[in-house]
C-alpha positions in Angstrom: 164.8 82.1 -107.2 163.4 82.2 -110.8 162.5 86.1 -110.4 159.5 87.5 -111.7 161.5 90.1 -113.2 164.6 90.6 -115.8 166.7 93.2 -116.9 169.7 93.4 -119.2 172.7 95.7 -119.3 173.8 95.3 -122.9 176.7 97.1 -124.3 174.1 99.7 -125.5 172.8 100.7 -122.3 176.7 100.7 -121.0 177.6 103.0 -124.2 175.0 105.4 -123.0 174.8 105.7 -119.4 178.8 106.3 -119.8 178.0 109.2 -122.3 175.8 111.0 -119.7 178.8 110.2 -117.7 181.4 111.6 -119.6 178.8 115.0 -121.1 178.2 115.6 -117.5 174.6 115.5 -117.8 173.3 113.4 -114.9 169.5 115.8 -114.4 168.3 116.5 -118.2 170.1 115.8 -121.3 169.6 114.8 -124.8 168.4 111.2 -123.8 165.3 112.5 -122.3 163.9 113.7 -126.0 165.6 111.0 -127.7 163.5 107.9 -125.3 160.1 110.0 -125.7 160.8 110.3 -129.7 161.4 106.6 -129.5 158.0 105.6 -127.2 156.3 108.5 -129.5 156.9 106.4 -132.9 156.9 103.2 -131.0 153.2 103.6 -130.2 151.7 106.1 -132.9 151.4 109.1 -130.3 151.9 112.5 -131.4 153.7 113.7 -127.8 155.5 111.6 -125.4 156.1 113.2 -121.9 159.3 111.0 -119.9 158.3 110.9 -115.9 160.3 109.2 -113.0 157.9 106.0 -112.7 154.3 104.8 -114.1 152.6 106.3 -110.9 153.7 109.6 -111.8 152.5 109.0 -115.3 149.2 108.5 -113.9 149.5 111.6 -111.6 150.8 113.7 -114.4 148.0 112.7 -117.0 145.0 113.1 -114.7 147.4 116.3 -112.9 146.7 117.7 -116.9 143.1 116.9 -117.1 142.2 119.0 -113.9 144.3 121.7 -115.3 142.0 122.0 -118.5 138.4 121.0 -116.4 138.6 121.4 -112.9 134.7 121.6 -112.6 134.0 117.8 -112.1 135.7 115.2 -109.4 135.1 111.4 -110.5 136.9 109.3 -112.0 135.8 105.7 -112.9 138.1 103.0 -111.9 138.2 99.6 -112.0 138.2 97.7 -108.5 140.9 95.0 -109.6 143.8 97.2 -110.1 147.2 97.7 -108.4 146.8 100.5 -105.8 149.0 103.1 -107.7 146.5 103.5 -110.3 143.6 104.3 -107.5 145.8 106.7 -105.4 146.9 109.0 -108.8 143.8 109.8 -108.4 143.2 110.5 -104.9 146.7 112.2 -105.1 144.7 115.4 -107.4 142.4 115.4 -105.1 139.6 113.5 -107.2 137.1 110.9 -105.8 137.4 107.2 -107.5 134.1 105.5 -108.3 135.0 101.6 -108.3 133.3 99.3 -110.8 133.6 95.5 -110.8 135.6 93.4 -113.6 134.8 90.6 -115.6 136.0 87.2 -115.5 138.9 88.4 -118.1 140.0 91.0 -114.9 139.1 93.9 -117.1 136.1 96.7 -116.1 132.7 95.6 -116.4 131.2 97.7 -119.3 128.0 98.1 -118.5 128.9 99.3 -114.8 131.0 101.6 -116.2 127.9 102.9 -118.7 126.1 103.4 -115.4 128.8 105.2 -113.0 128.7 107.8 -115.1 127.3 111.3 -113.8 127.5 114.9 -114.4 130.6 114.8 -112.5 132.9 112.4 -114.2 136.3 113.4 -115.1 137.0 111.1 -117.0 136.9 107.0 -116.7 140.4 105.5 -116.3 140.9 101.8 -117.2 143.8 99.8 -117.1 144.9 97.4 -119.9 145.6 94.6 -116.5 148.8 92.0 -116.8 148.9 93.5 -120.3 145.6 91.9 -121.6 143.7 94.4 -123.4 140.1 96.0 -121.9 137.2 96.7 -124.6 139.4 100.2 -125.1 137.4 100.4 -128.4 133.7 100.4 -126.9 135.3 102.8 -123.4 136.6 105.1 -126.2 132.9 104.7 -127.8 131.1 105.6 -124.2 133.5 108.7 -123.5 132.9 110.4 -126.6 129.1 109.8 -126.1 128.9 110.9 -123.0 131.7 113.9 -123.1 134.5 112.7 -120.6 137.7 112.2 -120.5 139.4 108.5 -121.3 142.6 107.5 -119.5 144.6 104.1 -120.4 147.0 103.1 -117.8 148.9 100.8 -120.0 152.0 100.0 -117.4 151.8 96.4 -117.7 151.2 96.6 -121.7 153.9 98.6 -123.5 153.3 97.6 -127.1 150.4 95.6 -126.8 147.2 96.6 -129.1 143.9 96.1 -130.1 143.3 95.8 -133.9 146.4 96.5 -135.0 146.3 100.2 -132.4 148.8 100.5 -129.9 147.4 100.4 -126.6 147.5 104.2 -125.0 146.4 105.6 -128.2 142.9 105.3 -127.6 142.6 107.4 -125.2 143.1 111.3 -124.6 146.3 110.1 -122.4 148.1 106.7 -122.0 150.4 105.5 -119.4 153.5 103.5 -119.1 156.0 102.4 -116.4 159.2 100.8 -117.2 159.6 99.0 -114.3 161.9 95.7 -114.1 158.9 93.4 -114.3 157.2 95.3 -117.3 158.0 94.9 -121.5 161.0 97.6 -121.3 163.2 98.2 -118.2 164.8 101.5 -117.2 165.0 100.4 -113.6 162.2 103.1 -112.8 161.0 105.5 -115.2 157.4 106.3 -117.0 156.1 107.9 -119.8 153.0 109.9 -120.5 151.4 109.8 -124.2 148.8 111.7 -125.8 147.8 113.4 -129.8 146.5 116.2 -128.2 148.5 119.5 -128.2 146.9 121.1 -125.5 146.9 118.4 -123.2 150.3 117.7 -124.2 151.5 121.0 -122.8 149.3 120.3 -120.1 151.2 117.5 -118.7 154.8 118.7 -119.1 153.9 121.8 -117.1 152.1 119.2 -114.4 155.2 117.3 -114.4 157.3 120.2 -113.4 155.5 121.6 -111.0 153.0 123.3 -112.9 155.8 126.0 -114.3 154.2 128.8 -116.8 156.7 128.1 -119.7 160.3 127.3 -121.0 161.0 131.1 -121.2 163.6 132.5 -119.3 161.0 135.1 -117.7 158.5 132.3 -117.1 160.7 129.7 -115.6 159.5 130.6 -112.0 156.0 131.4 -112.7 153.3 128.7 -112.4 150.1 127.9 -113.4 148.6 125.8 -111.0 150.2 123.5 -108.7 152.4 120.5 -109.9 154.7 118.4 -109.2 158.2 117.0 -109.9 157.8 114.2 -112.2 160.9 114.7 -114.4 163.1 111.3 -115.8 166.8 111.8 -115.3 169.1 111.7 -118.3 170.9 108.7 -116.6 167.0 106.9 -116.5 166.5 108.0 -120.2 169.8 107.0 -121.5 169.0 103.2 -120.4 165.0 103.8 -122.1 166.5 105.2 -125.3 169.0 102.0 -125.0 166.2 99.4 -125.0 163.1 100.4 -126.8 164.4 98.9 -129.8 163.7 95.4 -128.1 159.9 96.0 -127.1 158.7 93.7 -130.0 161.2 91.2 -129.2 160.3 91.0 -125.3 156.4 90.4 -126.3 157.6 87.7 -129.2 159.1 85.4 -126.4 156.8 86.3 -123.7 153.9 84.5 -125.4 155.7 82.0 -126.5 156.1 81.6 -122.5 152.9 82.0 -122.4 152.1 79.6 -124.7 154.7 76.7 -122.9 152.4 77.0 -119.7 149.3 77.2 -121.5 149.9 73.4 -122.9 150.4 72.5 -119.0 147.0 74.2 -117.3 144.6 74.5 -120.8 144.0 77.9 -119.4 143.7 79.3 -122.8 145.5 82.9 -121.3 146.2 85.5 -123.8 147.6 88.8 -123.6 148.4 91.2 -126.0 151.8 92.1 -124.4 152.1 89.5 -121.5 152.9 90.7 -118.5 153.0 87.6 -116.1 150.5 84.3 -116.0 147.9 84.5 -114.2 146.0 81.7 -111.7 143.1 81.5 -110.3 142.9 78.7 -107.6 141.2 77.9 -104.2 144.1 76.9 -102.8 145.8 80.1 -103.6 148.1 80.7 -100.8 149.3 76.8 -100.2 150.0 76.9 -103.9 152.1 80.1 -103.8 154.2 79.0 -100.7 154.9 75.5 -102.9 156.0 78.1 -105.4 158.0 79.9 -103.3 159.6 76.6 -101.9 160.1 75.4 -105.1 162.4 78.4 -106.1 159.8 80.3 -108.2 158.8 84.1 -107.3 155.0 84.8 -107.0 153.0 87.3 -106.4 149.1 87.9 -105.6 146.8 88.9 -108.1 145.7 92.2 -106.4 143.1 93.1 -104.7 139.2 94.5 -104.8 141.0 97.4 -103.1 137.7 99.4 -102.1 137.0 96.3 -99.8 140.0 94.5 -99.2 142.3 96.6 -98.6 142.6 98.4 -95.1 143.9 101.6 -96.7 140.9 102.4 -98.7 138.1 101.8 -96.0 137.4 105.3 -95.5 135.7 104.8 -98.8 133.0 103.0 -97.4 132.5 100.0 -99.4 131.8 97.1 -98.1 132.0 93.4 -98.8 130.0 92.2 -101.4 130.2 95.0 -103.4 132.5 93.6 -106.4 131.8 90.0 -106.1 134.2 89.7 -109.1 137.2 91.7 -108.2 137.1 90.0 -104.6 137.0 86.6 -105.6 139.8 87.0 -107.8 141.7 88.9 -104.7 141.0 85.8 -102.9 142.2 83.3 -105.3 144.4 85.1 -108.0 148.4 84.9 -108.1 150.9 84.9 -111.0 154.1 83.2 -112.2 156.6 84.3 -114.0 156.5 84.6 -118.0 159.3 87.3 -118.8 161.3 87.1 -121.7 164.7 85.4 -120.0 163.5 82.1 -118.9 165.4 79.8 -119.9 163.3 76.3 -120.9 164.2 74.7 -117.3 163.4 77.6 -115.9 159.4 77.3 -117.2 159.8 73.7 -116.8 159.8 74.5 -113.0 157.1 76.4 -113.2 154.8 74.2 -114.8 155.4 71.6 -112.4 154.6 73.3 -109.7 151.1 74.3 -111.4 
């Protein structure tokens, strides 16, 4: 199969999962602050907090905001998402409000405008397949209207808008580092923020809420947590690849670019994360994919009324016209950065 995914064990990442090896330092180590330096001056953040996966980094980073303001429960989300963004914030016991997207799969601005009450948290977009949202007009609304703003950037490590990185608008951004995503450490996450507080904040979150680093605090807590942490063995491979985030997004839209010239889609992202189709005969076309050797996925789903695990919610159908017609008709290819020109060649003859 031409995988939707790639991952590379280069010397590097050998050199340094074998010094973990050989220091004995399998749980935390010096890798850990070396990767969150590197993410940290990657993206322009002032802190960088490692975590086991991207879900966690959405856990930990809402996890910090209930910790400073735990007098308000809603958190705007968008409806088109993948469902690990949603349940972070059911998982701190928060209530989602769902907007729709536009036809770009990014929130609806105005709906957001309008979801707001005197109990938002804090509205929590998500930068999806790695094509930036309007992060400059959400940071605009959030700082007019006093709530918190939230990028879950896991499918857009290094992407930006106007020369930003993406993550930095907001009081916290997320990444995962799954295989599929700009840098690979198997599993892994990272949580960034400029703000001190909130900074502190998470890292206590992420280890279950401890009081401090202080030998007398170390089994004290705060407030309840959880275990986030990123191993040392995780880090090692993170501090191993950053280096070739730049490089990644360079030949993923050039990919990009390759299958544009076949479907005139026009697709950009920022920091691709697959390619994206919208068709009516979605699921004939993804089993000719599939029989043609090519891994596909769907696009999502409008999860408040597609998906079975979120009908307690009580949305019904209709509600996100948007959001379902794209989880009706949406799927992706593969775009990543190890395609070889055959390899896309497939692809765009089975578009």
């Amino acid at each position: 199969m031409i995988s939707l995914a790639t991952s590379s064990v280069s010397g590097r990442v050998r050199d340094n999962v074998l010094a973990c090896l050989d220091e004995n330092r399998l749980g935390g180590g010096r890798f850990i602050g070396e990767f969150e330096r590197m993410v940290a001056d990657y993206t322009g953040a002032k802190h960088a907090i490692a975590v086991a996966n991207g879900t966690l980094a959405d856990i930990v980073a809402l996890g910090a905001l209930v910790a400073k303001d735990d007098t308000r429960s809603e958190v705007i989300v968008p409806a088109l998402t993948f469902i690990a963004q949603t349940n972070a914030v059911i998982y701190n016991g928060l209530t989602p409000v769902f907007v729709d997207v536009g036809d770009d799969f990014q929130m609806d601005i105005k709906q957001v405008e309008e979801a707001i009450t005197e109990d938002t948290l804090a509205i929590f977009p998500v930068h999806l397949l790695g094509k930036a949202c309007d992060i400059e007009k959400l940071r605009e609304i959030a700082d007019k209207r006093g709530v918190f703003l939230v990028e879950d950037c896991c499918e857009a490590y290094g992407g930006e808008s106007n020369g930003k990185k993406l993550g930095t608008f907001g009081d916290f951004g997320t990444f995962s580092f799954f295989p599929s995503h700009t840098i690979t450490t198997g599993e892994g996450g990272m949580v960034i923020t400029n703000d001190d507080e909130l900074a502190s904040l998470a890292r206590k979150v992420a280890n279950h809420g401890r009081k401090g680093d202080d030998i007398l605090d170390k089994f004290h807590f705060d407030f309840l947590g959880i275990n986030a942490k990123m191993s040392n063995l995780t880090a090692a491979v993170g501090a191993a690849v950053a280096y070739t985030a730049d490089l990644v997004i360079e030949q993923r839209r050039k990919n990009v670019d390759f299958l544009n010239e076949k479907t005139k889609s026009g697709w950009y992202a920022t920091s691709p994360h697959c390619y994206p189709i919208l068709s009516e005969t979605r699921d004939d076309d993804m089993r000719r994919m599939w029989a043609g050797g090519v891994e596909c996925r769907k696009l999502f789903s409008c999860l408040p009324t597609q998906e079975r695990a979120y009908g307690w919610l009580g949305y019904e159908k209709g509600d996100f016209p948007v959001a379902e017609s794209i989880g009706e008709h949406g799927y992706f290819v593969p775009i990543h950065q190890d395609l070889t020109i055959t390899e896309l060649a497939v692809i765009a003859s089975l578009l």
